[in-house]
N, C-alpha and C positions, 0 to 999 in steps of 0.2 A: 310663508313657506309651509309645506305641510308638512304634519306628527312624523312620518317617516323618511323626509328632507333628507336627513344623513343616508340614511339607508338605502335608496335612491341612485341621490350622487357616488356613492361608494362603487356602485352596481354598474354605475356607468362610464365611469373613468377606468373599471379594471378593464368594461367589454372593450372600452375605445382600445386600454394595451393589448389585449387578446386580440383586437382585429389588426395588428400592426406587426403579430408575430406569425415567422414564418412556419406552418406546420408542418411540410417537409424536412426530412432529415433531422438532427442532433435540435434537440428541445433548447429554447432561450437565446434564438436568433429573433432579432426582430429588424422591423423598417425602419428610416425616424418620420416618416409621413406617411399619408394614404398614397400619395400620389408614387412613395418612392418604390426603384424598380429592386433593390438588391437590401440585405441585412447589413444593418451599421456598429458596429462594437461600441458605441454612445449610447446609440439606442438599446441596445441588451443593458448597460450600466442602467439606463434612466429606469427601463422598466422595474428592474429587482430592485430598485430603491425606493421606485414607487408602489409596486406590490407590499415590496416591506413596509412601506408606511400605511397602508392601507388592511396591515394583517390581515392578507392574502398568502404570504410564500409558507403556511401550511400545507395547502392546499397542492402544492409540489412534492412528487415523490423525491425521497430523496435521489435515486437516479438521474431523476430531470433536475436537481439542483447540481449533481457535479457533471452533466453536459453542460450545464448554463454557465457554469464558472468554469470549466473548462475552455469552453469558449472563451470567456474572458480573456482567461491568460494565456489561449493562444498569440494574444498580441505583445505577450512581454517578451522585449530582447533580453539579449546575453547582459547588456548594459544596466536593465533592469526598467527603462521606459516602455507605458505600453504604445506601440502603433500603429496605427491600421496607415498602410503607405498609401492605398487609394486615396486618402485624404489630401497629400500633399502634391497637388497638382499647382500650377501657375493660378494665380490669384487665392489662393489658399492662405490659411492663419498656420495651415502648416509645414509652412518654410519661410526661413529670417523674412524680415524681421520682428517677425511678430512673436517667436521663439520663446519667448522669456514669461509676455505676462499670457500666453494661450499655448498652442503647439502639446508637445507632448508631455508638457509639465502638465498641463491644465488635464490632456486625455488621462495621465496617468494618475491623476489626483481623483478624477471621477470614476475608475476601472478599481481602486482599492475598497471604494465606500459599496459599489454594486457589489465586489464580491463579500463584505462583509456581512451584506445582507443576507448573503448567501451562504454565509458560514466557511467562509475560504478565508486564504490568506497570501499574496504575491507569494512568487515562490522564489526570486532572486530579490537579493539587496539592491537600491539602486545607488548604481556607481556615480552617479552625476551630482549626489549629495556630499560626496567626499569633502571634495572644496571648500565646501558651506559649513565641515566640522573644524574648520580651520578657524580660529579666532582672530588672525588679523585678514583673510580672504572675506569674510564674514562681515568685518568692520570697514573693508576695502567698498565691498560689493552695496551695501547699507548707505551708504555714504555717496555712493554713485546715485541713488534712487531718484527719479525727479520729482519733487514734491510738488509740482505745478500738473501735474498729470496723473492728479492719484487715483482716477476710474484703471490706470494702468497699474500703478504702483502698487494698487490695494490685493490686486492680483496676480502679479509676481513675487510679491512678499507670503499670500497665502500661499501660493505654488510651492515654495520653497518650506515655507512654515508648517504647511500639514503633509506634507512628504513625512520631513524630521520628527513631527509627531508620530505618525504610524512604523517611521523606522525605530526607534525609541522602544512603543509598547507592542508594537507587533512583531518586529524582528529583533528587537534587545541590542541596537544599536548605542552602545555607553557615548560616544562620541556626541551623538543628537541632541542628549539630554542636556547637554552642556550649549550646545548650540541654540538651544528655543531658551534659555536664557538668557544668552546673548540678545537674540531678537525681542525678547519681552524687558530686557532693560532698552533695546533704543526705542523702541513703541513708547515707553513710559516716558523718555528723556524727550521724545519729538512731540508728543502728543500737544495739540493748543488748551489752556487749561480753560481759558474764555469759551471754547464751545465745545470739546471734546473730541475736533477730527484732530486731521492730520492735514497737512498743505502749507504753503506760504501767502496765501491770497481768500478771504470766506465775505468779500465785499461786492463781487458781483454773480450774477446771478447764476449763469456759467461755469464759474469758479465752486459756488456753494453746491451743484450739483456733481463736480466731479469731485469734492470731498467727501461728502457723505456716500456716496455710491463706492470710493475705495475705502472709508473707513469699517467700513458692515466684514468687507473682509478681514480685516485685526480681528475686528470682535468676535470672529469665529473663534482663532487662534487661544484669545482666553477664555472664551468657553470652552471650550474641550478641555482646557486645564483645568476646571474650576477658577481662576483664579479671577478675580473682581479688576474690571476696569476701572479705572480712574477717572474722574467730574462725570458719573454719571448723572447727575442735573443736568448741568450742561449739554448732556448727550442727548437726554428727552427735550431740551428745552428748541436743538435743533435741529432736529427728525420732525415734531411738530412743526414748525417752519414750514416744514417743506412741502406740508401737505396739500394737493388741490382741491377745487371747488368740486369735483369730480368722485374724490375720496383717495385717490393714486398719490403718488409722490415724485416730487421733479417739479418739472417748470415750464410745462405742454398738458394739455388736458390728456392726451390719448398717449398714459406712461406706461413705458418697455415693464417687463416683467424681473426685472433687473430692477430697473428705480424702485416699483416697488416694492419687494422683497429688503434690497436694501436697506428702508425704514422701520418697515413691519416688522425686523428680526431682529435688530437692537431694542426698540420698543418694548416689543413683548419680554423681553429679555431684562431690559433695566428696569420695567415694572417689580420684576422681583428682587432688584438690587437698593431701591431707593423708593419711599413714598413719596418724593416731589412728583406733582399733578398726575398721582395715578387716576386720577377722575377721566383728566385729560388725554390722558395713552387708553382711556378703557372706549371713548367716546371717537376718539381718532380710529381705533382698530374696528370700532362698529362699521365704520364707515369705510375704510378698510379692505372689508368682508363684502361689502355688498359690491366695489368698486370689482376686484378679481372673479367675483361672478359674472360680473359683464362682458368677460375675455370670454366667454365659452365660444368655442367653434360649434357650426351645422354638425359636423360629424362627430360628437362627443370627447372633443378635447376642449385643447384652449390656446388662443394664441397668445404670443410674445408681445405683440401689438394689436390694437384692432385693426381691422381694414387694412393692414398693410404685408406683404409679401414678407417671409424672414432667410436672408443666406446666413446662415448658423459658422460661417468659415470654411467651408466646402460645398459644393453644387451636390454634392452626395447628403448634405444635410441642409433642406430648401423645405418650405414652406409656402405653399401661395396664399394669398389675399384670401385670408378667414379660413384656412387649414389650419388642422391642428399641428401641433407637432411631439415626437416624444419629448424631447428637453422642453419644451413650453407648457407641456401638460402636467408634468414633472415638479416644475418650477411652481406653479402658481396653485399646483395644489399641493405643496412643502408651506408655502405662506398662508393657505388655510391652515394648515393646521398648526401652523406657528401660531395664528390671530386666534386657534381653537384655545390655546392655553391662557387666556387671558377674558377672553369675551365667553365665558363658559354656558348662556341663555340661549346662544344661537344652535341651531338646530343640527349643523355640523357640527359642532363640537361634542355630539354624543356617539363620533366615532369613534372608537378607541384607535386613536393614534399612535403607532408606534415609529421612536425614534432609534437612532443605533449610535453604538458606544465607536465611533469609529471617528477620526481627523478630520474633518470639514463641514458640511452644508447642513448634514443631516444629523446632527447633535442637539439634546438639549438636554445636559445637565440641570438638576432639581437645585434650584437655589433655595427652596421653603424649609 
């Protein structure tokens, strides 16, 4: 790579969000594709979090930052979820049953982190948490979870889990506090101490990959707390596992931007928790690094998949075969800069990366 590598790719993932935004009318509308016809309130999230991460949103006046979150939270109801109804057409993630671990838990989970980028803050409580400050609704609902399906599980738990987090320290929800308790004693009570997920099954192959794929989501949940996960050995010992011949993670040469994000963000993560085989997390995340620059699309993004088409849960949020997309470009340059805090030699890693103190994806508490 050459001397100015970083500098480069920074220059060219912001032009790809600038070309995605609409410059007509109110500032921080954008598409989520090239190909798309109208602005998608995802794609405004993905971009300010990607800007933020790329310490770009100086560069916003502050006027074009309360259009951009303005926009935002034109999508939050009286109920306090945010959503864009266009989404919920037939065959959509947004309407049952898919409700739980995507829908408007998931939109509203990704609508808090964009506008913290932005220096906002919801402006209604959401009512839909009430329930879940209930300690036996709580222990009801927990207890319902299927642990045979925890690519689902891993994501209706976070849904719920970093809502109560940002009601907690952004709206001073006392109730919350009490609640992410709750949920971080049965995380610890469920957890396998043999390998560090979550599930009833880590024997076949199938099985190993929807555990670790919903366990990445807890791990969010106690990093944002500070608080140390538990057998973090065992957590590195089966993230490397998982690794391809390729450099990706899963159990298909040509892995989603999900799988690998997945490994990469624990990884890098219990590198600072534990010296078990940091040789081996520094060696895996090299490779890593070189695998997610093979996503790059023709038009300066990246896709979710190679070579293959992506429906994101709405025909409003599509993809074609080797298009970029905002949540894919989003996505897989967060896992650069996650592999950036660990693999410090490589040439992107002399971006200055910024993360934000905010409930979810885009967290990284200092463990050193």
């Amino acid at each position: 790579m050459k001397a100015n590598a970083g500098g480069e790719f920074r220059a060219d993932i912001l032009a790809y969000f600038e070309s995605l935004r609409i410059k007509d009318g109110p500032y921080g509308r954008y598409r989520y594709a090239a190909s798309g016809t109208r602005p998608v309130a995802y794609a405004s999230a993905y971009s300010a979090m990607a800007r933020h991460m790329l310490g770009n949103l100086d560069a916003v006046s502050a006027r074009q930052k309360k259009e951009w979150a303005d926009h935002i939270l034109s999508f939050q109801d009286e109920d306090g979820f945010f959503r864009e109804q266009a989404l919920a057409h037939p065959g959509s993630w947004y309407v049952p049953p898919h409700m739980d671990w995507c829908g408007w838990w998931h939109m509203s989970c990704h609508a808090i982190i964009g506008l913290a980028a932005l220096g906002a803050v919801a402006r209604r409580e959401f009512a839909a948490l009430k329930p879940y400050c209930n300690e036996k609704f709580l222990g009801q609902w927990l207890a319902k979870r299927d642990m045979n399906q925890m690519s689902f599980v891993g994501n209706e738990v976070l849904n719920v889990g970093q809502l109560l987090q940002y009601a907690r320290d952004f709206q001073h929800a006392r109730d919350a506090g009490r609640a992410m308790e709750i949920l971080f004693d049965w995380m610890d009570r469920t957890q396998d101490a043999a390998t560090g997920q979550w599930g009833k099954s880590f024997a076949a192959p199938e099985d190993r990959n929807s555990a670790y794929q919903g366990a990445y989501h807890f791990y969010l949940l106690y990093a944002y707390d500070r608080r140390p996960v538990q057998h973090p050995e065992r957590i590195v010992d089966f993230m490397l596992s998982m690794q391809t011949a390729q450099g990706g993670f899963g159990i298909r040469a040509d892995t989603s931007g999900c799988e690998d994000i997945d490994a990469i963000d624990p990884l890098a993560r219990m590198y600072f928790q534990t010296p078990h085989r940091r040789a081996d997390i520094e060696a895996s995340l090299r490779r890593a690094f070189d695998w997610v620059l093979k996503n790059r699309t023709p038009d300066g993004g990246f896709a979710f998949i190679r070579n293959k088409d992506m429906f994101y849960g709405s025909n409003l949020m599509y993809s074609k075969e080797n298009e970029g997309s905002a949540f894919a470009t989003w996505w897989r340059t967060l896992s650069l800069a996650v592999v950036s805090q660990v693999v410090k030699e490589h040439p992107l890693a002399k971006i200055p990366w910024e993360f934000i103190r905010c409930p979810g994806y885009q967290v990284w508490p200092e463990w050193r």
